[in-house]
C-alpha positions, 0 to 999 in steps of 0.5 A: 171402325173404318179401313186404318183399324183393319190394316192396324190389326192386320199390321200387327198379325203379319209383323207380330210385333207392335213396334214393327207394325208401328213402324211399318205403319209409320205411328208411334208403338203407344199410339199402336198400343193403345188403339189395340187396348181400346179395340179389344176391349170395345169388341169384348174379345182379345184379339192377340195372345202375347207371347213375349213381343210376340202378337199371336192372333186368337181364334177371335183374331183369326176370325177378325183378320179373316174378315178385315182382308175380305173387306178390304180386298172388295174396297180395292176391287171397287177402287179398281172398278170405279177407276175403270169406268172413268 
C-alpha cells in the first residue's frame, strides 16, 4: 500500500462514483475499478457498499478513510517541516 491507494479510496468516498473519482484522478474507470476489487479483496473486507453508481463507505471504510487521511495529512505536515528547514 503507498500514498496513491489512500488518495484512490478517498477519491471514491468523496466522489461516490468511480467514474468521477477516476476522472478527478485523471486514470481510467477500469483501472479504478479493479484496483478497488484487488483492495478489498486483499484486505478481506468490502470497503463500499454499492447503491447503483453510488459508493457508499462501509464501517471498514469509514475506518479505512479514517486512517488514510491521518496518514496523509502527517506526510503533508512532515513535507511542510521538512521544506522549512531547508
Amino acid at each position: 500500500m503507498d500514498f496513491k491507494d489512500l488518495s484512490y479510496v478517498l477519491a471514491i468516498a468523496k466522489h461516490q462514483n468511480i467514474t468521477k473519482a477516476a476522472e478527478a484522478l485523471y486514470i481510467t474507470q477500469p483501472t479504478l475499478t479493479k484496483f478497488l476489487q484487488n483492495l478489498e479483496r486483499d484486505l478481506g473486507q468490502k470497503l463500499f457498499k454499492r447503491l447503483g453508481n453510488r459508493y457508499v463507505l462501509t464501517y471498514a471504510g469509514e475506518r479505512y478513510y479514517h486512517m488514510a487521511t491521518q496518514i496523509l495529512k502527517m506526510y503533508q505536515d512532515f513535507e511542510t517541516e521538512v521544506s522549512d528547514i531547508n
